[in-house]
VODOTOR-598822 format. One record per atom (N, C-alpha, C, O, CB): x, y, z; residue in one letter. Coordinates in pm, whole numbers, plus 50000, padded with zeros to 5 digits. Glycine has a CB too. Layout:
N
XYZA...
REM end
This chain:
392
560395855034905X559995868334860X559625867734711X560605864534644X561135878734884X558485869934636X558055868034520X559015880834438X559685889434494X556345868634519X558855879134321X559325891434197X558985899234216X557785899034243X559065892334070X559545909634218X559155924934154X558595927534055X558905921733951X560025932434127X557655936534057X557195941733926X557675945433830X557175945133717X556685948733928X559075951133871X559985956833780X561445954933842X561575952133961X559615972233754X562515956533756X563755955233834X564625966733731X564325973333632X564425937033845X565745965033809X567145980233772X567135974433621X567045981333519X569415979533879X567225962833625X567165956333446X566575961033337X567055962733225X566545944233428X565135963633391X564445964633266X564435984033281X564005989633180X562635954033266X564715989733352X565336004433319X566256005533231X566166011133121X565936010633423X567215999933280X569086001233203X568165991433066X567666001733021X571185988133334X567715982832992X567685977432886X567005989232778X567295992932665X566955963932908X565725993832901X564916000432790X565566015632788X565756018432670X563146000232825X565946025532866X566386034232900X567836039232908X568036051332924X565906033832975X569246027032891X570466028332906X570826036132753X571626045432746X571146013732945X570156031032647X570996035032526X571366050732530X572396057532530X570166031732387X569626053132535X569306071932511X570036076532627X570756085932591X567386078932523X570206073532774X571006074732862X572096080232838X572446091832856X571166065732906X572856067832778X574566067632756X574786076132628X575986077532606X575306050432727X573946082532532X573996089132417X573696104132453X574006112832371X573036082832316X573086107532574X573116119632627X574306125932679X574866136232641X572316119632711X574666115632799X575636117732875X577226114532867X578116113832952X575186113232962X577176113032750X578346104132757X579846116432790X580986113332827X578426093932581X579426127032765X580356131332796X581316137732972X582056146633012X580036138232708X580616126033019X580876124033169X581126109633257X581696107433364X579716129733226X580426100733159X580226089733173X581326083633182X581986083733078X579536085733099X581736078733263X583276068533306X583176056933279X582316050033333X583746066833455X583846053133209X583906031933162X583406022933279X582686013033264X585886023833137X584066029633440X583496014833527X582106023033511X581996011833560X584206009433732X581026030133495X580516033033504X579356025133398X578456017033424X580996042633524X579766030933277X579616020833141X579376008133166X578316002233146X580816019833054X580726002233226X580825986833220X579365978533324X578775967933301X582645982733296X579155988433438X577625985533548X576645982033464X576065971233471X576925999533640X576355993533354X575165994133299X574925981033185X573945974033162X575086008633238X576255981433130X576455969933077X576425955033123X575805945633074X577345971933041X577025955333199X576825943033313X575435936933340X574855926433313X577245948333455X575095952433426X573275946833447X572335943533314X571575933833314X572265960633527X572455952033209X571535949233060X572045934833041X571115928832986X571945960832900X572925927733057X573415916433053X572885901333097X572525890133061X574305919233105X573095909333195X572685897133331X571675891033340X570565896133354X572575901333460X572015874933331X570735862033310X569685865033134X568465865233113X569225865033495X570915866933038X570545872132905X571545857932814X572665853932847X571165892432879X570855853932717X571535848332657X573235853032615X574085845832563X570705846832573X573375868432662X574745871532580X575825865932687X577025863932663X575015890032541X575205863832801X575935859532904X576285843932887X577055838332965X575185862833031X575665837032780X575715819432770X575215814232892X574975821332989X577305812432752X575035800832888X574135794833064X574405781433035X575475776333002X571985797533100X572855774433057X573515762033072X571765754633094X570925757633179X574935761333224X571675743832976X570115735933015X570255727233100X571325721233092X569345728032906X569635724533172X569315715033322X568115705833291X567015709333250X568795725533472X568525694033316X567035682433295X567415674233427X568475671633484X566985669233116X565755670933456X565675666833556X565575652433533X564975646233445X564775672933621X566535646833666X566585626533622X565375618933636X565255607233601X567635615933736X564385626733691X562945615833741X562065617033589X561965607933507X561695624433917X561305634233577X560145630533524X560765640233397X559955646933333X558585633533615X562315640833361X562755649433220X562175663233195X561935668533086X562315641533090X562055666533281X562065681633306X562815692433271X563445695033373X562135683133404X563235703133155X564455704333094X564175721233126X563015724933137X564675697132921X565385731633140X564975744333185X566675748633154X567755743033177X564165745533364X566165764233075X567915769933088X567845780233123X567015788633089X568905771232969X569155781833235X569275789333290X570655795733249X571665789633214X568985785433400X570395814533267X571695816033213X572355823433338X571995826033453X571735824533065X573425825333263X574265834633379X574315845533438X574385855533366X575125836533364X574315846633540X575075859433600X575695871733574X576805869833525X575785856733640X575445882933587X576465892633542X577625887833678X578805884633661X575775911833537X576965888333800X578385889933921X578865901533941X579775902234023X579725882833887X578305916133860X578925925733923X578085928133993X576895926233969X579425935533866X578885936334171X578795940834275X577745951134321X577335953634434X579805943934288X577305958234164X576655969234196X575225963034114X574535971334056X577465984734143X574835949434109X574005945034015X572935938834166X573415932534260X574855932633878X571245943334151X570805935534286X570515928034290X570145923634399X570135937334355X570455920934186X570555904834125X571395898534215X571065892234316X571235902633967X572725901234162X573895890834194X574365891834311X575575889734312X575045891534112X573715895434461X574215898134561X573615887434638X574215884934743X574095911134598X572465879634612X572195870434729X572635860234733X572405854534839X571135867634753X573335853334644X574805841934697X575935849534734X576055843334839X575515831134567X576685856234737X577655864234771X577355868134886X578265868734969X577885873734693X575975872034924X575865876335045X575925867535161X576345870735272X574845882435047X575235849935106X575135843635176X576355833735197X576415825835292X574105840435153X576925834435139X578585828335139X578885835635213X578695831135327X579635828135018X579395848035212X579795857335306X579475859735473X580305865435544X579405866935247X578425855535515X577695857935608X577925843735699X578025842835822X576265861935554X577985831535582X578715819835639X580135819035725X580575812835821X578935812535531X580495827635645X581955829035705X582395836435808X583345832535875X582725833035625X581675849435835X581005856835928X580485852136063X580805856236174X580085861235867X579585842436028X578985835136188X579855822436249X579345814736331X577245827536164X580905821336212X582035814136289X582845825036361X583765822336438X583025805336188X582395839236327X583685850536410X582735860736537X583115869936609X584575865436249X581225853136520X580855860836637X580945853636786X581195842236823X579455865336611X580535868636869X580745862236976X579535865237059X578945876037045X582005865537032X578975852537180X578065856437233X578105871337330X578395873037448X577765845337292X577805877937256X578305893937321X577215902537297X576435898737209X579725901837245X576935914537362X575875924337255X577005933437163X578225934937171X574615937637365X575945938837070X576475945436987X576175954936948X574975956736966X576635941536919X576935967336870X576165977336886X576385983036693X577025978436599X576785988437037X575725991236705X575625995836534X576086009036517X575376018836540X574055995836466X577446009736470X577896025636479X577696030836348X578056024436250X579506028536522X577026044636338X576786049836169X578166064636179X577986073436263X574426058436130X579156065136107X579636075936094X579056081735934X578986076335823X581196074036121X578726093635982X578386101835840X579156111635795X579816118135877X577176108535841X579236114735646X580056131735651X579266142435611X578316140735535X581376133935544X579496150735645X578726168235625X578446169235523X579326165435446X579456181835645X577126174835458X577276172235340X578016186035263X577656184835146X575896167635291X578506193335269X579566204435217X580346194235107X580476196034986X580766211635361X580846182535195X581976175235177X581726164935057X582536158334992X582346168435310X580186165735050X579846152434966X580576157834813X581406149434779X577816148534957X580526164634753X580746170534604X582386167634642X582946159434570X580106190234558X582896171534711X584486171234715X584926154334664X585556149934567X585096175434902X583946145034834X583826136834798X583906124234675X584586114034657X583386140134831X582876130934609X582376124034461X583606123734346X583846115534258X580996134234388X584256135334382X585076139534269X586876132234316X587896133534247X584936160034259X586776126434423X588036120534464X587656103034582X588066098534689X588956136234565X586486098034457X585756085034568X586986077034626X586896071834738X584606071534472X587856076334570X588966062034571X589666074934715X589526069434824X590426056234353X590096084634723X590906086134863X590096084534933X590126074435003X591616097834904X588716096534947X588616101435052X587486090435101X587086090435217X588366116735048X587006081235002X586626070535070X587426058535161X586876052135250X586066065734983X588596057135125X589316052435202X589556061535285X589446058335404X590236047235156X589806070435265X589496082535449X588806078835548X589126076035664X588586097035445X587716079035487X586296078335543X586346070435579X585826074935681X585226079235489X586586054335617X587276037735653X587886041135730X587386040135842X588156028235560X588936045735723X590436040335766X589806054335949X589656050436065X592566047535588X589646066935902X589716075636036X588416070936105X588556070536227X589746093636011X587186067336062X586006065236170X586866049836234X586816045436348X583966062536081X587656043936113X587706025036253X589156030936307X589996022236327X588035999636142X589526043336331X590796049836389X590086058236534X590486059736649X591626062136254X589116061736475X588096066836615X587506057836675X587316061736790X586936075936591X586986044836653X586436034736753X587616033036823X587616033836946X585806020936698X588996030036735X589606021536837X590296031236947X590446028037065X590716011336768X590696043936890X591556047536992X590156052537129X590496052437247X592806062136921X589336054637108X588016060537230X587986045537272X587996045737395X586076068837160X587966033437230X587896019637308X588956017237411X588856012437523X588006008037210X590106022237338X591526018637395X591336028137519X591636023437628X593006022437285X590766044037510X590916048937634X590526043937800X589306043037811X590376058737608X591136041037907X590586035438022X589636043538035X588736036338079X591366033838138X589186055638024X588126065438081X586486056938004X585266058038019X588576085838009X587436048937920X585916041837838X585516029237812X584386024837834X585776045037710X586636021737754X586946007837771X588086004837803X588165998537909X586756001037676X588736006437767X590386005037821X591335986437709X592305979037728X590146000438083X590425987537627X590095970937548X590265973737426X590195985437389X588495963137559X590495964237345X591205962037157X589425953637112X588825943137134X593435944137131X589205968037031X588165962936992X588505952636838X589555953236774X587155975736980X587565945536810X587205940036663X586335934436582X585985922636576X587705934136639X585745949636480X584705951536419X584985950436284X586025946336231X584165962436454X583665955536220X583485952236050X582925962736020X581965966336087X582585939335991X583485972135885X583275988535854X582495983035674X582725973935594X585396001735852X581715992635681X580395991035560X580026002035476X578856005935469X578975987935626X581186008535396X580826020535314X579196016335228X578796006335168X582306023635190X578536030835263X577456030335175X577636043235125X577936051235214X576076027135233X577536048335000X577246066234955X576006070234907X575946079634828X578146071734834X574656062234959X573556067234878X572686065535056X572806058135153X572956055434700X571406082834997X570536082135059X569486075435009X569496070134897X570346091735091X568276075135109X566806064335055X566496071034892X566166064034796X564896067635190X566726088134888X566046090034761X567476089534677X567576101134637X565026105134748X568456083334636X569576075934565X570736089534547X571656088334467X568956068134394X570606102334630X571306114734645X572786107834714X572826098834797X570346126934750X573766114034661X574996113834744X574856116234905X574436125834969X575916124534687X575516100134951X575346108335115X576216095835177X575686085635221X573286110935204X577886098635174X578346086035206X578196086835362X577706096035426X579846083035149X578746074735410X578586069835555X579246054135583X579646045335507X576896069735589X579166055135722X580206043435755X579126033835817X578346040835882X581626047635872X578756020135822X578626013835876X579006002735963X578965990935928X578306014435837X579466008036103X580215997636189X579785985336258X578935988936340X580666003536281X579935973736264X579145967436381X580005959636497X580615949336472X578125956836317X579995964436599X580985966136676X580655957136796X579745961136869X581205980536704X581195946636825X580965940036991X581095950637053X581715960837024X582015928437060X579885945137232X580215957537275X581015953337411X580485950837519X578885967437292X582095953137387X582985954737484X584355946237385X584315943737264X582355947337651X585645942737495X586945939837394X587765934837462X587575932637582X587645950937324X589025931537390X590245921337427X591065931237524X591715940737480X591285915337277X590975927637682X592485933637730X593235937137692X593435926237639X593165929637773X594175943837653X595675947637601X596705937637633X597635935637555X596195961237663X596555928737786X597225921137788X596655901637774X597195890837799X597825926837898X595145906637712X595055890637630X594405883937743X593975872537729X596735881637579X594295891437878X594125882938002X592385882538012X591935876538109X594995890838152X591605887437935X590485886437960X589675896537881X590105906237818X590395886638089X588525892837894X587465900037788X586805912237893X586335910038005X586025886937719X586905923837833X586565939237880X585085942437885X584935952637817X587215950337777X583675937737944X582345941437883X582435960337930X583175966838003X580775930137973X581495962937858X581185981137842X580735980138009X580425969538064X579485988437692X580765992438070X580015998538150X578625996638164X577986003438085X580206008738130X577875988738250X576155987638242X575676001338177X575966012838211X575325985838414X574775996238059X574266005637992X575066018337873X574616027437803X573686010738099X575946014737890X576946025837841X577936017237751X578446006637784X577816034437976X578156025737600X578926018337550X580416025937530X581386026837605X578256013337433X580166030737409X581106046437403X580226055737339X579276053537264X582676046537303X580946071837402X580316086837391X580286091837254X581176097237188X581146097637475X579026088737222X578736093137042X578916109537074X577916113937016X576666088036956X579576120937129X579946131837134X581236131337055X581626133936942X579966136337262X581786126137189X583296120437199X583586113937026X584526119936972X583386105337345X583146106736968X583676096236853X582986109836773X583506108736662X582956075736833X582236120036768X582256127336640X583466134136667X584386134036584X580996136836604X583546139836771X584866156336766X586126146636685X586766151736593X585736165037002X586436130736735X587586124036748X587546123036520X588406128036447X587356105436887X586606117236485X586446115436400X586646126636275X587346125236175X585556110636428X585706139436320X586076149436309X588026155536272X588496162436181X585406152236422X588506150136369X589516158336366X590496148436282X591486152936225X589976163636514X590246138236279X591186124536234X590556129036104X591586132036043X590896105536304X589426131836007X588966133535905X589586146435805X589646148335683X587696133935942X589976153235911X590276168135829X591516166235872X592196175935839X589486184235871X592196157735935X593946160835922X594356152035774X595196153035685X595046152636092X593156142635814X593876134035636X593326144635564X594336150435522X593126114635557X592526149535531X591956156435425X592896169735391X592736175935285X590436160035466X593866173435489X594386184335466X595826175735423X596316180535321X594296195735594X596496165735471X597706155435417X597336157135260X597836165235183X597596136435482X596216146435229X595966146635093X595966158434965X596256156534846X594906142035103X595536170935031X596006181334950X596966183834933X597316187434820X595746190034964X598246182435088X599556189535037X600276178434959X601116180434871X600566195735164X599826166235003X600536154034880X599836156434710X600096149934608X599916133734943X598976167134726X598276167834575X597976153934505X598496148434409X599296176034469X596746149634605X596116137234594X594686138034553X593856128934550X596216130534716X594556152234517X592756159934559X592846163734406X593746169334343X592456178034709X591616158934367X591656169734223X589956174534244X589086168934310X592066159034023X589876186534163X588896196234221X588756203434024X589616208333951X589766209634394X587446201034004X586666203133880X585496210533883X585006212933993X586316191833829X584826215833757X583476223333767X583686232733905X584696239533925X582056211533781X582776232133977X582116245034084X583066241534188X582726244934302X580246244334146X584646233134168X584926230634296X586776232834300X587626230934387X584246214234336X586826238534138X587956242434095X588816253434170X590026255534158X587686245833977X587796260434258X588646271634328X589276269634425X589996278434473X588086281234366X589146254734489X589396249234587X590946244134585X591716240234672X588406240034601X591026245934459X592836237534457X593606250534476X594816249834456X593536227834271X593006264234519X594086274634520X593946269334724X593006264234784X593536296134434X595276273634774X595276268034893X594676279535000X594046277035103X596756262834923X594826285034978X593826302635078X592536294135054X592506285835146X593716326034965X591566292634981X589976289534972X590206274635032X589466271435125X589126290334792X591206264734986X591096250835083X590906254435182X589796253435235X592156241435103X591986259935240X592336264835404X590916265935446X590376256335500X593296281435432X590486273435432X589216285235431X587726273635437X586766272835514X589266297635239X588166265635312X586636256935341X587206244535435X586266236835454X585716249335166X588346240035496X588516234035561X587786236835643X586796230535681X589386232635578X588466252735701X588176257735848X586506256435870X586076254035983X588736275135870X585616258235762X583986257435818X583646245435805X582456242735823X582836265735744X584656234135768X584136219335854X583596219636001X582696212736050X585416209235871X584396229736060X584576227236207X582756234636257X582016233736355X586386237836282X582716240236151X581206245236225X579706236236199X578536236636237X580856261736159X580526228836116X579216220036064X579326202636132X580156193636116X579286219535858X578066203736211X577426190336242X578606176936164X578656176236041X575586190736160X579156170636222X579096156536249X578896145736293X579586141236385X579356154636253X577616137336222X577036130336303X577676116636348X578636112636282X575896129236253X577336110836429X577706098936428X576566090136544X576386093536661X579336099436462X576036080636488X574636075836591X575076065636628X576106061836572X573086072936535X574566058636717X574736046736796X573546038936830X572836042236925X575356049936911X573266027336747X571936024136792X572106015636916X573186010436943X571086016836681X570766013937010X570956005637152X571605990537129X570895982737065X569346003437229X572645986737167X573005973037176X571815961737122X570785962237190X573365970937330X571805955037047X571225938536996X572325928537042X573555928437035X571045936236803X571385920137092X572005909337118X571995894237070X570895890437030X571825909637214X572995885037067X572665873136998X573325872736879X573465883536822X571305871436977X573915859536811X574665862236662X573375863836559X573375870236454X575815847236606X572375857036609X571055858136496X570635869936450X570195871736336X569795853036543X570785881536571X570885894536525X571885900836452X571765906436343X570805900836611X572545899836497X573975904236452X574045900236317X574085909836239X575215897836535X574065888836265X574045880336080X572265891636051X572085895035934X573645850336080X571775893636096X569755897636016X570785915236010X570655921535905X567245895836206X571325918836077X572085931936024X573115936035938X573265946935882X572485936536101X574045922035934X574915928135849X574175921035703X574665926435604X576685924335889X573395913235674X572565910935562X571755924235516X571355924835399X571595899435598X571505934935607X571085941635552X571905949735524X571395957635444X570255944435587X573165953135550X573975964135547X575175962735426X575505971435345X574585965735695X575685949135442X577335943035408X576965945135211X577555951435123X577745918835488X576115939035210X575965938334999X574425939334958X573605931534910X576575918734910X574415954135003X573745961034957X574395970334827X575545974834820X573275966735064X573085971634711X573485981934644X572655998834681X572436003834792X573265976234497X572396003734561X572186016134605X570336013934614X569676018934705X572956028934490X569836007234522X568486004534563X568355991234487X568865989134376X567356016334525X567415979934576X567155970234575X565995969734468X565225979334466X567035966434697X565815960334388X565025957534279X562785958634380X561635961634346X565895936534203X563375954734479X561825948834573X561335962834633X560315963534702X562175935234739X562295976234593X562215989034601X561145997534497X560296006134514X563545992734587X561665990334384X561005996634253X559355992134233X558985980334228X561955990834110X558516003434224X557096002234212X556745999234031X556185991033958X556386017834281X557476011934025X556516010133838X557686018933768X558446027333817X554296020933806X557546013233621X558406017233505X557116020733415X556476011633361X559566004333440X556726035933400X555556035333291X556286053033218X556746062233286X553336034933386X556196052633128X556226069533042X557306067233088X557076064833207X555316085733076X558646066233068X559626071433156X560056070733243X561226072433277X559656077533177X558926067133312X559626074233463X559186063633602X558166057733637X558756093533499X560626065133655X560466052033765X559806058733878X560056069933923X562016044233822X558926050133920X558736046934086X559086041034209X558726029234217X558096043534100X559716045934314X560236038634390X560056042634593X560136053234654X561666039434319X559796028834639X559866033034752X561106040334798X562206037934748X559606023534819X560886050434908X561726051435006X561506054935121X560296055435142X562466056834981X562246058235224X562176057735390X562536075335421X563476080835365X563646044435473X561736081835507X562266091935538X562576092235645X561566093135714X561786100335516X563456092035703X564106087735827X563486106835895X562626106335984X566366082135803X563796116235865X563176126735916X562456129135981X562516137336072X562886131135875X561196119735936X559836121735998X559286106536037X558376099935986X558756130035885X560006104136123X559846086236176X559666077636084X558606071536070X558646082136268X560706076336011X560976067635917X559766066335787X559676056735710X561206054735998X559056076335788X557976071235735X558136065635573X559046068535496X556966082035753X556796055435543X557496051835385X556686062035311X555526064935343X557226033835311X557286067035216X557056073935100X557486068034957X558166058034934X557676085935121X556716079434843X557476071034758X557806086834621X557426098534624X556276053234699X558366081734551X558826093934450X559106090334357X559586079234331X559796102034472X558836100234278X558526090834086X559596102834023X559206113534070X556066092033975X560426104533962X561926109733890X562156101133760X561986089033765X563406106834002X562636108733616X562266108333521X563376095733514X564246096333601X562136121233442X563456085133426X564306072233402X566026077533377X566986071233420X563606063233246X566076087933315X567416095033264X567536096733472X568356090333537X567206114733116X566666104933526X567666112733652X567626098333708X568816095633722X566946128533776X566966088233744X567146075233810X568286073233804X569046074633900X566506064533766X568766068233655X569736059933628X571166071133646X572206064833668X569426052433469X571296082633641X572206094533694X572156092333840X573186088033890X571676110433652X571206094333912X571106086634050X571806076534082X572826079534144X570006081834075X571676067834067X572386053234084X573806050534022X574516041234060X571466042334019X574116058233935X575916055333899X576326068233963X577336071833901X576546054233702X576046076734054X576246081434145X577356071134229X578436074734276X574976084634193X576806058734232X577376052534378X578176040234326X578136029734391X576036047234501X579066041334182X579346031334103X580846034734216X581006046634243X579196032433905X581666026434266X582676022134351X584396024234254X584416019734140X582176004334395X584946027034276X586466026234196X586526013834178X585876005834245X587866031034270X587236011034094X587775996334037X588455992734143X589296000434190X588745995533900X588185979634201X589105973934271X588985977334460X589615972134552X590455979434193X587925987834464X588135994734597X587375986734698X586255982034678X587646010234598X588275985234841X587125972734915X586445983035001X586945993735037X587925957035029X584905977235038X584315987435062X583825979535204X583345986835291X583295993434944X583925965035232X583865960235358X584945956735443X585705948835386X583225951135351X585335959935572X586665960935624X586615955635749X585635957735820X587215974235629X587545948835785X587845943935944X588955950735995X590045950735938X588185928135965X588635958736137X589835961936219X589545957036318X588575949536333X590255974736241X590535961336424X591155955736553X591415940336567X591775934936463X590255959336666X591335934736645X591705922136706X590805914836545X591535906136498X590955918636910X589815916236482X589225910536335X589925915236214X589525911536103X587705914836309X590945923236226X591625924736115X592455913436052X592605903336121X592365934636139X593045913735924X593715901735881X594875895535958X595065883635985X594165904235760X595805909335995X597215900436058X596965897436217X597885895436296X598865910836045X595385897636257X595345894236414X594575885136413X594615877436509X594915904336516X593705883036316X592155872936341X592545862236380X592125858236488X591135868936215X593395854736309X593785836736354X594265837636448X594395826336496X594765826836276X594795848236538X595795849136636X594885850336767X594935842936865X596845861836610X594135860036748X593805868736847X591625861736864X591095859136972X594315889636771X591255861336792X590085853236759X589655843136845X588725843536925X590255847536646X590515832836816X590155824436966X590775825237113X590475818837215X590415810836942X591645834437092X591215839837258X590275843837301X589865841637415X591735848837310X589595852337192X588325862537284X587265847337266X586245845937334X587465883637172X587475842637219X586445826637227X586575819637336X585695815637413X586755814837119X587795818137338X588395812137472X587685822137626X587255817837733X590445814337455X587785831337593X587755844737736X586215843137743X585665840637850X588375865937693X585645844437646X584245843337655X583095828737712X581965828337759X584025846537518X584235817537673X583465805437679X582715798837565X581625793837595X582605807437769X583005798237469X582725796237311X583775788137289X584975790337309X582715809637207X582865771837216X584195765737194X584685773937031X584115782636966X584005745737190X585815767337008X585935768036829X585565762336696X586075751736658X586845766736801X584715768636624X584075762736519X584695750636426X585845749936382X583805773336442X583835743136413X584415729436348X584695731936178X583915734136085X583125715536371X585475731236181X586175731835995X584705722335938X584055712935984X588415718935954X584645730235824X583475724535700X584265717735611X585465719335633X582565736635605X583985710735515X584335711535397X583485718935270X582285716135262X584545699735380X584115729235160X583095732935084X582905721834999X583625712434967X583305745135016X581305726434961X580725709034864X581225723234747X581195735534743X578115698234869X581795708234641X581645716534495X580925722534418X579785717734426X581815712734424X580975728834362X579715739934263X579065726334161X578015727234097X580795757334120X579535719734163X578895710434035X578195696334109X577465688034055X580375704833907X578625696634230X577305686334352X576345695834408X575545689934482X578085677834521X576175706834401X575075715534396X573885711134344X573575718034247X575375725934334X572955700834372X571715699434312X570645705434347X570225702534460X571415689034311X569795716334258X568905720434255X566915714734260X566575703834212X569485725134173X566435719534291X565115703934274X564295705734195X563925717434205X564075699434395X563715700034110X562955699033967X561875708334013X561365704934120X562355682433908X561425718733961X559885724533990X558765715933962X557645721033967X559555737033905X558865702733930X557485698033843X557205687033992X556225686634066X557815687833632X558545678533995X558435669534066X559275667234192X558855659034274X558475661333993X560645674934221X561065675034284X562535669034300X563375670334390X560285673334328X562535662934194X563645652934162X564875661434132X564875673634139X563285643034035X565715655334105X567185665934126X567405670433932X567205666033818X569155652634218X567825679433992X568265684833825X569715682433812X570355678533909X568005702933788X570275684633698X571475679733668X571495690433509X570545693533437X571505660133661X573275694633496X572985696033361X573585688533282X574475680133298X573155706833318X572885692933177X572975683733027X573755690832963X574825685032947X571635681232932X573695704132903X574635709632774X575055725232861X574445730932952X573485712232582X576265728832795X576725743132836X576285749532745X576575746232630X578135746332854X575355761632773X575585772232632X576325781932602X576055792632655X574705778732601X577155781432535X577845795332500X577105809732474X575945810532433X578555792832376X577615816532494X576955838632498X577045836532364X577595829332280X578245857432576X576335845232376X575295848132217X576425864532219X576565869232332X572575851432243X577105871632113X577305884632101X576275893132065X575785891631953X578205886232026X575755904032160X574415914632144X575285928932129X576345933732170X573135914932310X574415931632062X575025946032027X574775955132167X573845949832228X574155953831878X575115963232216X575195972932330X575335986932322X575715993132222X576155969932401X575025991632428X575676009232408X577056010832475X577816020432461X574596022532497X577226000832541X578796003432602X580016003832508X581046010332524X579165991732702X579565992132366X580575993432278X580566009732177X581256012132078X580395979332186X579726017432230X579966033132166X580676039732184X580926047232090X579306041332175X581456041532311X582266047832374X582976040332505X582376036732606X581576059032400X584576038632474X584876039732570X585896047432620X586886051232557X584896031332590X585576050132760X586286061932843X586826055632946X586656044132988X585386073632898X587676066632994X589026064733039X588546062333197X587746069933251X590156078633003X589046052533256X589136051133407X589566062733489X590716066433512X590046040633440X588326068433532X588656086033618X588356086733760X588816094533842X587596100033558X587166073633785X586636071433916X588116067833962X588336064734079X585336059333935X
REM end
């Protein structure tokens, strides 16, 4: 895939200062620290390292990495390490793609409490696969899938959602054999909203009386408990979606989906059209009107307000394994369904070291090697203007 014309980089370099000098009085440190990160990244302040090649002395420096998560740089080794590790746990099975979404009423509540009710949002949709799997009326089987918080729509608006990818069928209860779905039928995307639904607003109502909820600006009236009550109760009238796309089959599918889903940020650099006056250009998808592509140009300040929109809590995991793929069952429970299925067990690798990693000379082909480490250069920044207090 060739370069972009432009990337999130050269926004946040040319555009972060006046940014962070507007806003700062909202602006949250992990928030700060993104913007910082990315203005960073593959910059001398980061230090690197010159590489010469042993054939025809070919010499090139390359620097480092930022490595943060929300950078679209630093996601395609991470992704692909990841995905390695991944295609030793599938199984020749179909699979299906579950999206849980929330209302958007909920999104502002949302925003203002990411670290619970995003773990909400995890923990009750892979609480609704399993118990509708577990039912005999449906599967009667221990499913084990992989959950994919995303919180941004195509045009970079708040709009969290779950991404599941789910074998379609599961482990007996008693281990004795592998469960396939019903011809044609997997489970009742009716059924998994009401279930989801109701698993969503019992935590959501826990979390208030544990006074786990904090509620600011236009949403302050909400901590009196009569108006909670009250906007609870018109959850129940509003749409919850939850889609199910038709079964794919094959692990080749299965790895080409979660590459698109697992480490993703909020918009990909191969997204961005043009940086001119201000103001960015960028594709997006309107799923509305058959996906069609469009595109929309928004001033560099609302972009970059856009996109730390979807900056993550410190520390919060946002990719998850349950059922029979969760941590305290996988080694256990894993190669049975391998076993049940007819799949032998994957042969142990060894990892090669980061420093037998040879790269190949652009001139001639010959292997590169490095020669000297460089140390980071200190650049002045806007992050060192202010810093604020961890609120995400």
């Amino acid at each position: 895939m060739s370069r972009p014309a432009v990337e999130l980089a050269d926004i946040v370099r040319a555009a972060g200062n006046d940014f962070v000098a507007r806003h700062r009085s909202w602006l949250t440190w992990p928030q700060l620290k993104v913007l910082l990160a990315i203005q960073r990244c593959r910059t001398a302040a980061l230090g690197g390292h010159l590489d010469g090649c042993s054939q025809c002395g070919y010499q090139a420096i390359s620097y480092n990495s930022c490595r943060n998560r929300h950078c679209p740089r630093c996601q395609t080794s991470a992704r692909d390490k990841w995905l390695a590790e991944r295609a030793k746990e599938l199984l020749p099975v179909p699979y299906s793609h579950v999206v849980f979404t929330l209302p958007h009423p909920l999104a502002a509540l949302v925003y203002q409490n990411k670290r619970v009710l995003y773990d909400l949002l995890l923990r009750s949709s892979a609480a609704t696969l399993l118990e509708i799997a577990a039912d005999p009326q449906h599967l009667g089987a221990d499913l084990g899938f992989l959950s994919v918080l995303h919180s941004w729509g195509q045009t970079l608006q708040h709009h969290p959602h779950v991404h599941c990818v789910v074998p379609a069928g599961g482990l007996a209860f008693d281990q004795s054999s592998w469960v396939p779905p019903r011809k044609g039928f997997f489970l009742p995307v009716k059924v998994l909203s009401k279930v989801f639904r109701g698993k969503f607003i019992a935590g959501l109502r826990r979390a208030f009386r544990s006074r786990k909820l904090s509620f600011h600006g236009k949403l302050k009236p909400l901590a009196n408990q009569r108006l909670f009550r009250a906007f609870v109760r018109s959850l129940y009238g509003t749409d919850w979606v939850v889609y199910s796309k038709k079964p794919f089959r094959g692990p080749e599918h299965v790895l080409h989906y979660l590459a698109r889903y697992t480490h993703r940020v909020a918009i990909s650099n191969h997204r961005l059209l043009s940086f001119r006056d201000n103001q960015v250009t960028f594709q997006w998808k309107d799923y509305a009107h058959g996906n069609k592509g469009k595109t929309m140009t928004v001033s560099a300040d609302e972009f970059l307000r856009r996109f730390l929109l979807h900056v993550l809590p410190r520390g919060f995991v946002r990719i998850r394994f349950s059922g029979f793929l969760s941590a305290r069952k996988r080694t256990r429970l894993l190669p049975v369904c391998r076993a049940l299925v007819g799949i032998p067990q994957p042969e142990k690798t060894t990892a090669v070291p980061v420093a037998a990693r040879l790269f190949a000379c652009p001139c001639c082909g010959g292997a590169m090697t490095m020669i000297q480490q460089i140390t980071s250069r200190p650049l002045p920044y806007f992050a060192s203007r202010a810093r604020l207090d961890d609120s995400s």
